[in-house]
SETI-436718 format. One record per residue (C-alpha): residue number from 0; x, y, z. Coordinates in steps of 0.25 Angstrom, whole numbers, plus 2048, in hexadecimal, padded with zeros to 3 digits. Each point is the difference from the previous one (the first is absolute). Example, Ala and Ser with C-alpha at 12.3 -4.5 7.8 and 13.67 -1.06 7.14 Angstrom:
BEGIN
<node><i>0</i><u>831</u><v>7EE</v><w>81F</w></node>
<node><i>1</i><u>806</u><v>80E</v><w>7FE</w></node>
END
This chain:
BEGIN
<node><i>0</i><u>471</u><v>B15</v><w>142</w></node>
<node><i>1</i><u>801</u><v>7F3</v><w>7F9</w></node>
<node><i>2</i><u>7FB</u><v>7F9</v><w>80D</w></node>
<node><i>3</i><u>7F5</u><v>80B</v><w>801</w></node>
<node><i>4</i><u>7FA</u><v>7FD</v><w>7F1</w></node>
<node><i>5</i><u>802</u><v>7F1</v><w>803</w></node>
<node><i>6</i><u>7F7</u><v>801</v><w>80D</w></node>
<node><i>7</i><u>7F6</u><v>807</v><w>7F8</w></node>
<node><i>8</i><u>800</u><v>7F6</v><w>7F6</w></node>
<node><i>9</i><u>7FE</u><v>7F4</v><w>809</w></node>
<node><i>10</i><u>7F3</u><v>808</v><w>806</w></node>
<node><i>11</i><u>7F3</u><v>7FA</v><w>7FB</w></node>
<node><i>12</i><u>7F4</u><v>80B</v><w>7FC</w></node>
<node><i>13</i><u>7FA</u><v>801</v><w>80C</w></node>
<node><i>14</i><u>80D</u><v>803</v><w>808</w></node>
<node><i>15</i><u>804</u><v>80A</v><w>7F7</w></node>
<node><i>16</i><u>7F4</u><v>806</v><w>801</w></node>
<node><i>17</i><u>800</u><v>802</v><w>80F</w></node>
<node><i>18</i><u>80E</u><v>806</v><w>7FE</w></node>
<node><i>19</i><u>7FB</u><v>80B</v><w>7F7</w></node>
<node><i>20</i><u>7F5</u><v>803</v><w>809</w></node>
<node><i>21</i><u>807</u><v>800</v><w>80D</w></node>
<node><i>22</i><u>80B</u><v>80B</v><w>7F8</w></node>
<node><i>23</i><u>7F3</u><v>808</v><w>7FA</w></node>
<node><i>24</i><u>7F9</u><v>801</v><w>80C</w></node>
<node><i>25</i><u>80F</u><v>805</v><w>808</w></node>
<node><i>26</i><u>801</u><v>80A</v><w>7F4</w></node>
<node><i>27</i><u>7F3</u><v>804</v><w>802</w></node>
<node><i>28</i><u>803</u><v>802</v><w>80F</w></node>
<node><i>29</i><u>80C</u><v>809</v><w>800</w></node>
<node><i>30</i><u>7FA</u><v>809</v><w>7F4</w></node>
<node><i>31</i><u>7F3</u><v>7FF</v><w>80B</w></node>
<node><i>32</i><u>80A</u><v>804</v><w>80B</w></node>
<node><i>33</i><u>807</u><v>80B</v><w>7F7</w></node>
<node><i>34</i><u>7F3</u><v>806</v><w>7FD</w></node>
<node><i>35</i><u>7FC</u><v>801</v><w>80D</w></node>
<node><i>36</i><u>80E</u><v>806</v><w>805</w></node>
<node><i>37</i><u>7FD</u><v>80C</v><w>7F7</w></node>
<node><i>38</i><u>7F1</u><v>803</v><w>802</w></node>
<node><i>39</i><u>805</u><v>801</v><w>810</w></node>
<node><i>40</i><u>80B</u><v>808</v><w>7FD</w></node>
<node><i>41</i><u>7F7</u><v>80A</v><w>7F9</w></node>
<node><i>42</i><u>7F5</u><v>801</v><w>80C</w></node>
<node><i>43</i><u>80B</u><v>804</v><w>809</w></node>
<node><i>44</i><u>804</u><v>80A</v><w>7F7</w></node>
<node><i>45</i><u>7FB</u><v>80F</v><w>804</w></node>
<node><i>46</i><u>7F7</u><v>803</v><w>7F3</w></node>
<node><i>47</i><u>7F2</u><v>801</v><w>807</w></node>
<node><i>48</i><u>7FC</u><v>80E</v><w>801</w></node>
<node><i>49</i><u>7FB</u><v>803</v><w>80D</w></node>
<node><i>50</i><u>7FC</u><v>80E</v><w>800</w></node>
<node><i>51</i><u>804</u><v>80C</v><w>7F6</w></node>
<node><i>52</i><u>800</u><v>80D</v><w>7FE</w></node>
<node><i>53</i><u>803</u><v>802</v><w>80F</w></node>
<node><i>54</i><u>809</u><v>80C</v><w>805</w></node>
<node><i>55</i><u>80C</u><v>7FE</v><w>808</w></node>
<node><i>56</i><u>7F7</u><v>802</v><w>80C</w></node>
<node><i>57</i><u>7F8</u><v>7F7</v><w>7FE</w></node>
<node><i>58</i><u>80B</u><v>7F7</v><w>7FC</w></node>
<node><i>59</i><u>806</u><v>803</v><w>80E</w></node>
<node><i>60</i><u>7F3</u><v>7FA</v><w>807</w></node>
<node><i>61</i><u>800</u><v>7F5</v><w>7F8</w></node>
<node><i>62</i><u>80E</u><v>7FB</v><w>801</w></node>
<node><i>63</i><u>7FD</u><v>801</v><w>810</w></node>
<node><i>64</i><u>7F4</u><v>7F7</v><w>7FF</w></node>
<node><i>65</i><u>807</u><v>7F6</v><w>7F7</w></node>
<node><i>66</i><u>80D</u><v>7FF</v><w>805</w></node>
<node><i>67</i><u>7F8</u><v>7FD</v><w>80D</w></node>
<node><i>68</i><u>7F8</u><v>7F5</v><w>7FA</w></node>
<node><i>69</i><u>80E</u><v>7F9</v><w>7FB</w></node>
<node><i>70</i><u>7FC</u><v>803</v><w>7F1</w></node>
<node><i>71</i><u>80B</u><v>801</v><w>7F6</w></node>
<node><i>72</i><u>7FD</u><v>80B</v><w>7F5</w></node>
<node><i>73</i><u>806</u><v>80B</v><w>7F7</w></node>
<node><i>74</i><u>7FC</u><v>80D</v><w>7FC</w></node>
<node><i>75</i><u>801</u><v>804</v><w>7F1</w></node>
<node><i>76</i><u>7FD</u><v>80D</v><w>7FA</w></node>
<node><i>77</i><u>806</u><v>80F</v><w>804</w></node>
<node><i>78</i><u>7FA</u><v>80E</v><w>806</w></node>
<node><i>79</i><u>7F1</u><v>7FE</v><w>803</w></node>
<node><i>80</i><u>7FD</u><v>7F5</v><w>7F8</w></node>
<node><i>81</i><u>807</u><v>7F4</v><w>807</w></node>
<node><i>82</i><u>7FA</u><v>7F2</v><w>800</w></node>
<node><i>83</i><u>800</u><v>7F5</v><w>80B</w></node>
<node><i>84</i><u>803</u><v>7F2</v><w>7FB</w></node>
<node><i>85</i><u>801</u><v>7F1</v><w>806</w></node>
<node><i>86</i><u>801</u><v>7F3</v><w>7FC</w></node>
<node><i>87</i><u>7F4</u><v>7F6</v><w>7FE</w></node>
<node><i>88</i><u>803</u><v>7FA</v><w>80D</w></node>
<node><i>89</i><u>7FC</u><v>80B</v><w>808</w></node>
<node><i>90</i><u>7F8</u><v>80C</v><w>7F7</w></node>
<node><i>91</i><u>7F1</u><v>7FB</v><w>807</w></node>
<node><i>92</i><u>805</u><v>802</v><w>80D</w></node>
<node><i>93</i><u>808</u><v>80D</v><w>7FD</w></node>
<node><i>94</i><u>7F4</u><v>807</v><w>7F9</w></node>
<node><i>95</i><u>7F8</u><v>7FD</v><w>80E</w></node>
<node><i>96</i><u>80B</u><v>806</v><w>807</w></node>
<node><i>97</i><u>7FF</u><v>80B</v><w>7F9</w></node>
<node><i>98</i><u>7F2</u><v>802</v><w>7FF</w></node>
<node><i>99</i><u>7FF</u><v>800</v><w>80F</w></node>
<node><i>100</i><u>80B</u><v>809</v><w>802</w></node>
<node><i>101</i><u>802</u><v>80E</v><w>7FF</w></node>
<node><i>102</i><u>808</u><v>7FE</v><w>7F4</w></node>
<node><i>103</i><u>7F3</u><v>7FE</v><w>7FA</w></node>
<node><i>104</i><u>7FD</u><v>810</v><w>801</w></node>
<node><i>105</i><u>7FB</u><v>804</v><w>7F2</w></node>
<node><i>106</i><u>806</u><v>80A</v><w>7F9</w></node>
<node><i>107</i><u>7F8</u><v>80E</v><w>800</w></node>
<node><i>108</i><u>803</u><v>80C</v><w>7F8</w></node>
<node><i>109</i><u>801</u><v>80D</v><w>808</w></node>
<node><i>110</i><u>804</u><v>80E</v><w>7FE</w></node>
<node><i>111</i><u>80C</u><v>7FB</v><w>7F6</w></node>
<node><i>112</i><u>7F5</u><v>7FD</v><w>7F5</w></node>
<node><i>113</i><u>803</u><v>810</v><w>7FD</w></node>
<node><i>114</i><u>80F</u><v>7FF</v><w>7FC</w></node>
<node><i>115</i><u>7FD</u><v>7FB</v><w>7F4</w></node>
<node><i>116</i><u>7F6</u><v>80C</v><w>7FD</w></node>
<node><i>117</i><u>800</u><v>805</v><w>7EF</w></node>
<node><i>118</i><u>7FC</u><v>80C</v><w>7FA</w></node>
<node><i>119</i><u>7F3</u><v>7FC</v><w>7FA</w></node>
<node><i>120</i><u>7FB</u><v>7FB</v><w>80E</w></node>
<node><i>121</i><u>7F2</u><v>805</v><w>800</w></node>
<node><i>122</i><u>7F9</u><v>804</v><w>80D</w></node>
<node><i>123</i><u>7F5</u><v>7F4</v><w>802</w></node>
<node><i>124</i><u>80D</u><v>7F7</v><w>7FF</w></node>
<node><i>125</i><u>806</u><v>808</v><w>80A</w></node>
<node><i>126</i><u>7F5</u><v>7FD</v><w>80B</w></node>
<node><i>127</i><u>800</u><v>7F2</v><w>7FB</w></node>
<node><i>128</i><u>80F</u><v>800</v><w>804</w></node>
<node><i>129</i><u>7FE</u><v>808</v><w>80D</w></node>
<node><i>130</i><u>7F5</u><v>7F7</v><w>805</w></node>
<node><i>131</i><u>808</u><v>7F2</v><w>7FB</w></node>
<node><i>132</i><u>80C</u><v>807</v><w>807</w></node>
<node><i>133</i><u>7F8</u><v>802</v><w>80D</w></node>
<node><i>134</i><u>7FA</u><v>7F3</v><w>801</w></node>
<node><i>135</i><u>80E</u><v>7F8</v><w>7FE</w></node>
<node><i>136</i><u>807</u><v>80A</v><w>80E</w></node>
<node><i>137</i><u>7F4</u><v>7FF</v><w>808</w></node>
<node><i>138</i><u>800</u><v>7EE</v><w>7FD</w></node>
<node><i>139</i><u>80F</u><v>801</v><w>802</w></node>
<node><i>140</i><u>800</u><v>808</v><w>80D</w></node>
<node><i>141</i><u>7F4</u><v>7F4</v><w>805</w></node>
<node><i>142</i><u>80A</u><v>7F6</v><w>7FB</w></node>
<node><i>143</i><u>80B</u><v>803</v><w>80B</w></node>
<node><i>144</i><u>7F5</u><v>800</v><w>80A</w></node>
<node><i>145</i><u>804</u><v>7F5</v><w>80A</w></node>
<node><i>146</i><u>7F9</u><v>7F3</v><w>7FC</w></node>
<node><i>147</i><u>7FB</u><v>804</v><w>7F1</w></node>
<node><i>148</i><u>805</u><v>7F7</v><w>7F6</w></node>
<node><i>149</i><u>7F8</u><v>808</v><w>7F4</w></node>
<node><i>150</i><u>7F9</u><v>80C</v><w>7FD</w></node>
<node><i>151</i><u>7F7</u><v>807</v><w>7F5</w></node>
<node><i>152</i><u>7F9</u><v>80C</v><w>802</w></node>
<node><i>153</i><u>7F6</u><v>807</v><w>7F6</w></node>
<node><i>154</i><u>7FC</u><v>80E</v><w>7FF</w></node>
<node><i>155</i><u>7F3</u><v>803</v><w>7F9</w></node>
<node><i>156</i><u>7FF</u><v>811</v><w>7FF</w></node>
<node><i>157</i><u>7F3</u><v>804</v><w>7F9</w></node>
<node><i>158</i><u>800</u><v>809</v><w>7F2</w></node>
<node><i>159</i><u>7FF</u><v>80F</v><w>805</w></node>
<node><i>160</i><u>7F2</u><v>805</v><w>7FC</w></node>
<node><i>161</i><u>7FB</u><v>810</v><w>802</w></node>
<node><i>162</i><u>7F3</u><v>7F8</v><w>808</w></node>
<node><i>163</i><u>803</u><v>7FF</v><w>80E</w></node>
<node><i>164</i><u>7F4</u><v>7F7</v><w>803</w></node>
<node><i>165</i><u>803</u><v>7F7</v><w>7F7</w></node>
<node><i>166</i><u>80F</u><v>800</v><w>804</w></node>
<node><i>167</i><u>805</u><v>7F2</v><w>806</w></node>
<node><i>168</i><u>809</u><v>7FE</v><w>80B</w></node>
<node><i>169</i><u>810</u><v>7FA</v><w>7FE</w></node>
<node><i>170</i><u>802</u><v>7F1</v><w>804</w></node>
<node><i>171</i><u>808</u><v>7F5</v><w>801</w></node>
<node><i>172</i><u>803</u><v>7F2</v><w>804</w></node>
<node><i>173</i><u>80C</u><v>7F9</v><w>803</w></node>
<node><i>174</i><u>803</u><v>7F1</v><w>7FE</w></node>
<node><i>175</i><u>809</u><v>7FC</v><w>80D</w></node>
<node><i>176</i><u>807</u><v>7F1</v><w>801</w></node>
<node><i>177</i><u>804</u><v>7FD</v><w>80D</w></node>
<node><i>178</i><u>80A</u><v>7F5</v><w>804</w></node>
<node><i>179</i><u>7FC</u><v>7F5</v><w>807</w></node>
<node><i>180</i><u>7FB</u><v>7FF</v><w>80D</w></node>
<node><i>181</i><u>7FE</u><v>811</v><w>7FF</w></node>
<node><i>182</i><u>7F3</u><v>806</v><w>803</w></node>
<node><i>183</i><u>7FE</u><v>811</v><w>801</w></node>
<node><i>184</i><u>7FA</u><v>804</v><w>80A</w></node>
<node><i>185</i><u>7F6</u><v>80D</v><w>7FF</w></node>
<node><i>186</i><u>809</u><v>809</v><w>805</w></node>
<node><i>187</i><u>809</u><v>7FB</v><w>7F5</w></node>
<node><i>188</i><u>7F6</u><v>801</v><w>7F5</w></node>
<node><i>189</i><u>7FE</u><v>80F</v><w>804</w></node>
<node><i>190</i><u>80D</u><v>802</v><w>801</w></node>
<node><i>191</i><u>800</u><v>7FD</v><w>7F1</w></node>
<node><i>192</i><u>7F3</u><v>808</v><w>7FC</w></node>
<node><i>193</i><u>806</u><v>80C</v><w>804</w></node>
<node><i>194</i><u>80D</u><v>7FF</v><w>7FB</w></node>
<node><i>195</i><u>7FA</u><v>7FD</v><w>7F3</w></node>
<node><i>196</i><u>7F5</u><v>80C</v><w>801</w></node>
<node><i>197</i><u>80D</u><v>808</v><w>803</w></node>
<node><i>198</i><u>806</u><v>7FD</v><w>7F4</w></node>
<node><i>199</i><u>7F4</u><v>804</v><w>7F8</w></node>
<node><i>200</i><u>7FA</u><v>80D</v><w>7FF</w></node>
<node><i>201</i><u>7F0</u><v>800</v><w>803</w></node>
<node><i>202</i><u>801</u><v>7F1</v><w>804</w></node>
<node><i>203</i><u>7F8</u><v>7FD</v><w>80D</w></node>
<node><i>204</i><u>805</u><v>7F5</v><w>807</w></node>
<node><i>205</i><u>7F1</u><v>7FA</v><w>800</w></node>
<node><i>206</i><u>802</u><v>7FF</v><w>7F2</w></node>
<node><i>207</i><u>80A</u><v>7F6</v><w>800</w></node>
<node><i>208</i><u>800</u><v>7EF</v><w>7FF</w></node>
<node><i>209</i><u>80A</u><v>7F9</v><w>805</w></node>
<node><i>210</i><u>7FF</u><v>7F0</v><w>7FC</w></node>
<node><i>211</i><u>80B</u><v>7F4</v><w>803</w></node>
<node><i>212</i><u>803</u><v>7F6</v><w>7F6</w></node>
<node><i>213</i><u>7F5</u><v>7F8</v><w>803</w></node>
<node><i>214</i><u>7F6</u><v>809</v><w>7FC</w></node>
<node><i>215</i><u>7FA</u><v>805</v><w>80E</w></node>
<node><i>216</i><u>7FF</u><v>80D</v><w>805</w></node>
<node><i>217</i><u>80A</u><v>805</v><w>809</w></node>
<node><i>218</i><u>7F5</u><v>809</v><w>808</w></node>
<node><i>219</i><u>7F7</u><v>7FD</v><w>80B</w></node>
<node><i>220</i><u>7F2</u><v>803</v><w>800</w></node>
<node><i>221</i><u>7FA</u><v>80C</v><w>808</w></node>
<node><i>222</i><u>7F9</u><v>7F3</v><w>80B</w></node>
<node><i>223</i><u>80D</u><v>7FA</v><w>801</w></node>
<node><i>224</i><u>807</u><v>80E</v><w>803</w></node>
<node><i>225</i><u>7F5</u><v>800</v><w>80C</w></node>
<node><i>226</i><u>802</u><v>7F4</v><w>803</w></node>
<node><i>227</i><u>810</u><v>802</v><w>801</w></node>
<node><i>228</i><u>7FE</u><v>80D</v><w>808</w></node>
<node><i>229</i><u>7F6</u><v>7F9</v><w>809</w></node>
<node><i>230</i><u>80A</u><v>7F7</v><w>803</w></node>
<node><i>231</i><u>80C</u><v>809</v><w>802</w></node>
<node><i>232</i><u>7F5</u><v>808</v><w>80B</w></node>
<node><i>233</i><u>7FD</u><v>7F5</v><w>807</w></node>
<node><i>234</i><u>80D</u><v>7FA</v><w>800</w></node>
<node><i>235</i><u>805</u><v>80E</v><w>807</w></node>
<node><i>236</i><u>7F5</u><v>801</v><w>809</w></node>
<node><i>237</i><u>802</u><v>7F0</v><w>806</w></node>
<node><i>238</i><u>80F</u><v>805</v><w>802</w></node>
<node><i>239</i><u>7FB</u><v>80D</v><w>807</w></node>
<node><i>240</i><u>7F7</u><v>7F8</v><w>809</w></node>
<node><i>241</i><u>80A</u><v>7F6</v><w>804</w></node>
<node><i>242</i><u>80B</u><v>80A</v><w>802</w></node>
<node><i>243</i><u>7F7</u><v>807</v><w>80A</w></node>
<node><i>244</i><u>7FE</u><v>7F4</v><w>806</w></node>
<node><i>245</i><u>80D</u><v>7FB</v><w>801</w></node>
<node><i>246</i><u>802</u><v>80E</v><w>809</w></node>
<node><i>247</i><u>7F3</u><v>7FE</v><w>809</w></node>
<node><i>248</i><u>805</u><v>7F3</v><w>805</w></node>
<node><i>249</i><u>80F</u><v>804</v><w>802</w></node>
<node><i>250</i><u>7FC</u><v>80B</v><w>809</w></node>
<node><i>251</i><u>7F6</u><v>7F9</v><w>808</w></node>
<node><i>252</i><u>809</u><v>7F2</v><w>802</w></node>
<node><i>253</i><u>807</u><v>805</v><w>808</w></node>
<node><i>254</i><u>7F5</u><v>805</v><w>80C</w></node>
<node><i>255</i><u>7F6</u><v>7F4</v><w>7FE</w></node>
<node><i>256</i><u>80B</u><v>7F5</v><w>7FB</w></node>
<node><i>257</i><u>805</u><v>7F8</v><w>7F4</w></node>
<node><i>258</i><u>7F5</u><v>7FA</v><w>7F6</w></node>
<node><i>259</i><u>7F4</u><v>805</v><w>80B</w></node>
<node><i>260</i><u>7FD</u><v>80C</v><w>7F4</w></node>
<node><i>261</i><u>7F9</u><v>801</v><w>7F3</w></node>
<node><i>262</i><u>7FD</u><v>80A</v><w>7F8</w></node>
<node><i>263</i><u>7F8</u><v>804</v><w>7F6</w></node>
<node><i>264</i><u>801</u><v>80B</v><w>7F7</w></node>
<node><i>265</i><u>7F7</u><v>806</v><w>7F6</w></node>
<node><i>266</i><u>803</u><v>80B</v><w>7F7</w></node>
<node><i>267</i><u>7F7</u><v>808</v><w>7F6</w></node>
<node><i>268</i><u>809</u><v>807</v><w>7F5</w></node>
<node><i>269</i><u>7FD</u><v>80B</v><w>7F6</w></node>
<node><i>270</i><u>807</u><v>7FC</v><w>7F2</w></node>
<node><i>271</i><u>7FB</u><v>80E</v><w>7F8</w></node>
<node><i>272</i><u>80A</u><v>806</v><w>7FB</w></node>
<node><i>273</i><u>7FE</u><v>810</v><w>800</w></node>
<node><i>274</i><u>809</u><v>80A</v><w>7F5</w></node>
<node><i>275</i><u>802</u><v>80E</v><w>806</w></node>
<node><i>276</i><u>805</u><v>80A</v><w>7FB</w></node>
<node><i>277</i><u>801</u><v>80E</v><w>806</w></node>
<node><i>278</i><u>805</u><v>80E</v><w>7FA</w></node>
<node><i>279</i><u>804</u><v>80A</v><w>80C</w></node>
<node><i>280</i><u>804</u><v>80E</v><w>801</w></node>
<node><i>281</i><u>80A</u><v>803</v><w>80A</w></node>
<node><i>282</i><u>803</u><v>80F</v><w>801</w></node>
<node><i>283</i><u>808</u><v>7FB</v><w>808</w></node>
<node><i>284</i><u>807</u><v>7F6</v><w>7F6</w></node>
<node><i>285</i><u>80E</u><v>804</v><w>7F7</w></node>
<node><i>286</i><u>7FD</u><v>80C</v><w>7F6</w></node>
<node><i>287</i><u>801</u><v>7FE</v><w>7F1</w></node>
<node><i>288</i><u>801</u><v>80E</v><w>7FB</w></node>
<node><i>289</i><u>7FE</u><v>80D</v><w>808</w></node>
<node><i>290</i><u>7FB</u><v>80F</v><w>7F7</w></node>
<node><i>291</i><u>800</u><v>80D</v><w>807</w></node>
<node><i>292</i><u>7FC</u><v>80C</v><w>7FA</w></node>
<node><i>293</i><u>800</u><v>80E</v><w>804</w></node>
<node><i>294</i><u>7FA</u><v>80A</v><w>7FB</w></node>
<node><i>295</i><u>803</u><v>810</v><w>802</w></node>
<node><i>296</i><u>7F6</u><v>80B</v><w>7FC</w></node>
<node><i>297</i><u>806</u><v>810</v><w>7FE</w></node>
<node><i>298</i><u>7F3</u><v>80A</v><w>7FF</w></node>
<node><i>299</i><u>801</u><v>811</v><w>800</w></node>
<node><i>300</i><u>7F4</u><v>808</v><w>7FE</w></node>
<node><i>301</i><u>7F8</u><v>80D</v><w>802</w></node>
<node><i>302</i><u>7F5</u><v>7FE</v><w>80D</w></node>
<node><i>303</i><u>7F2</u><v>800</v><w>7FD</w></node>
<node><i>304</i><u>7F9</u><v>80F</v><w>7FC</w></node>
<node><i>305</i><u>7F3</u><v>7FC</v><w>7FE</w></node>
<node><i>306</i><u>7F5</u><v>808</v><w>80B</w></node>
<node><i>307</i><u>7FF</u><v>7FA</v><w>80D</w></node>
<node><i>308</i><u>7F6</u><v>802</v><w>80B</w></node>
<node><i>309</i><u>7FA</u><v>811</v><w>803</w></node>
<node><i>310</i><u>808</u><v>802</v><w>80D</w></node>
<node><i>311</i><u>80A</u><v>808</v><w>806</w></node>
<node><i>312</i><u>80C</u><v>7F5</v><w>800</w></node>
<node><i>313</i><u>7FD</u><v>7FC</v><w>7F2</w></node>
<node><i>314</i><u>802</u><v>80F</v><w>7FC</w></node>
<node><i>315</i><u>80D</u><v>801</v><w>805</w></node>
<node><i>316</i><u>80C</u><v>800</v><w>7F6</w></node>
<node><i>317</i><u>80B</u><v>7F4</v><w>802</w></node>
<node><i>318</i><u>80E</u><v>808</v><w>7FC</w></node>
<node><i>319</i><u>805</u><v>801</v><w>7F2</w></node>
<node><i>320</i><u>80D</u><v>7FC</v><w>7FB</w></node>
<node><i>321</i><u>808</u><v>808</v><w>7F8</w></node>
<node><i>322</i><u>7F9</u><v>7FE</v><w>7F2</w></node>
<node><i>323</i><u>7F2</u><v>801</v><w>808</w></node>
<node><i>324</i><u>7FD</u><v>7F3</v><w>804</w></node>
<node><i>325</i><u>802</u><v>7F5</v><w>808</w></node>
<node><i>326</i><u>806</u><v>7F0</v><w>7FE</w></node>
<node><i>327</i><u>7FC</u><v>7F5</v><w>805</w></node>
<node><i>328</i><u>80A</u><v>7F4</v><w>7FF</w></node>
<node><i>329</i><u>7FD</u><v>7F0</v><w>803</w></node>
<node><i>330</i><u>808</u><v>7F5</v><w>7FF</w></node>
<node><i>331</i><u>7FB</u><v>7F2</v><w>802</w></node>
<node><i>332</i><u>80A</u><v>7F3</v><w>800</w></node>
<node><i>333</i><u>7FA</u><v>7F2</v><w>803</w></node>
<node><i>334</i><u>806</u><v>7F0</v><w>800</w></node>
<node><i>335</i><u>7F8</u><v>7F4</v><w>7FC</w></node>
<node><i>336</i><u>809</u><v>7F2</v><w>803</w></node>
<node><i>337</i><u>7FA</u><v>7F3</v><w>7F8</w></node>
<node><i>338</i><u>806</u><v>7F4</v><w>806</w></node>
<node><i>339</i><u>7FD</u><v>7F2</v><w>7F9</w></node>
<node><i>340</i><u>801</u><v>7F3</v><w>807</w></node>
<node><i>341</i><u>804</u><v>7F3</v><w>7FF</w></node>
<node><i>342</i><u>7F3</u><v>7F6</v><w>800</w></node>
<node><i>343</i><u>802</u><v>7F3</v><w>809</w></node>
<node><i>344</i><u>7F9</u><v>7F5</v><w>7FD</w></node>
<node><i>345</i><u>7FF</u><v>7F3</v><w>807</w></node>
END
């Protein structure tokens, strides 16, 4: 220690302040070091919130799609109410994957909104309830179509009024977010009109818009329909005409030889489609019920002694009975059978 204050003292000023400044600047350097030790430390902590209020679902999908990414996370919270956190690190990354994933479904309140029904519960906010309820199962049931990430539909129902001309239709639209790289095809954009118009009573399925998450409209016009038809009968007709083709020169090869025959075929087809639909009578047919009714007549009386003709056989007296007179007895029985058939139709 001695040595050590000795040294010092045989340091000029401008030694001793190098000294100093050489130990502040390493001070300065390890509090420097420390403080950076400690800010990484925290970022790779698992204290930035993902997602919440996610159910254990969603939760599911989640985990899948992280876990597949190689992103570290933890879930917090407990029921339905569970939330997704990451550190700093990876929590850009791990919102995107989630964003274009299915665990980005949002969360829709279905029939379930009526377990927490009160007393007071008037009837304006029951059909408010009904029609919220509605519209969350009919998004959920577009959400597990294959290649929807998101859906939202909306129900507008028009107030009940006693004029019928001035009554307006039922509609609704439905916001639709495909994953990337999927497209609907018309048949798959019907498909979802009618389930829709199913769901709702008096909805028509030409009373429904169906949009992606861009913004366009998931329909195609009446020319492009024509167009896509057109397509679809000429593309059948060509595969008709070379079909037939095909057949003309594989029976006459043979006779005139390989490659000396061509053939050309031209067909004209009728793509009108006609509905029929018949009723017919067959008494012939099955019988659906079957009546018979008889009826049976009893009748006596005395004959007729009102005058007849002037003549020799008129004047001759019929004999008497016993009282004096004669009776007359009838009886009449008859059957009348109604028979229904079953009507065929075709």
């Amino acid at each position: 220690m001695d040595q050590l204050l000795k040294f010092i003292n045989n340091l000029n000023t401008a030694q001793r302040a190098v000294i100093i400044g050489g130990f502040s600047l390493l001070f300065i350097l390890l509090v420097g070091l420390l403080v950076y030790s400690s800010v990484k430390a925290e970022d790779k902590k698992l204290n930035y919130t993902i997602a919440s209020n996610l159910t254990k679902s969603q939760v599911m999908l989640a985990s899948d799609e992280l876990e597949a990414s190689g992103i570290q996370f933890a879930v917090s919270g407990t029921g339905n109410n569970l939330t997704l956190k990451t550190s700093k690190e990876f929590i850009n990354i791990a919102k995107i994957k989630l964003v274009t994933s299915e665990a980005a479904t949002s969360k829709h309140v279905g029939w379930e909104i009526f377990e927490k029904s009160s007393l007071g519960t008037t009837n304006f906010e029951n059909k408010v309830k009904f029609l919220r309820a509605l519209e969350g199962e009919l998004s959920r049931s577009l959400e597990s179509l294959t290649g929807v990430l998101r859906a939202n539909v909306k129900i507008a129902i028009p107030k009940d009024t006693i004029f019928t001309e001035k009554k307006s239709d039922t509609t609704a639209s439905a916001m639709v977010s495909l994953k990337p790289g999927v497209f609907l095809t018309q048949k798959q954009i019907d498909g979802i009109k009618n389930f829709v118009a199913s769901a709702v009573p008096d909805l028509k399925e030409e009373n429904i818009q169906l949009i992606d998450q861009d913004g366009t409209l998931l329909q195609l016009s009446s020319d492009d329909l024509n167009n896509q038809k057109s397509t679809t009968q000429n593309k059948y007709k060509e595969n008709l005409e070379e079909d037939y083709s095909k057949k003309i020169v594989a029976l006459l090869e043979p006779f005139v030889g390989v490659g000396r025959v061509v053939a050309r075929v031209t067909i004209a087809l009728d793509f009108v489609k006609k509905d029929v639909e018949e009723e017919i009578y067959n008494p012939e047919g099955s019988i659906r019920s079957q009546q018979v009714i008889e009826n049976t007549a009893n009748s006596q009386g005395m004959p007729n002694s009102g005058g007849g003709v002037a003549g020799v056989d008129n004047n001759i007296q019929a004999p008497s009975t016993a009282n004096g007179a004669s009776n007359i007895v009838s009886n009449n029985e008859g059957t009348n059978t109604v028979t229904n058939y079953e009507i065929s139709k075709k």
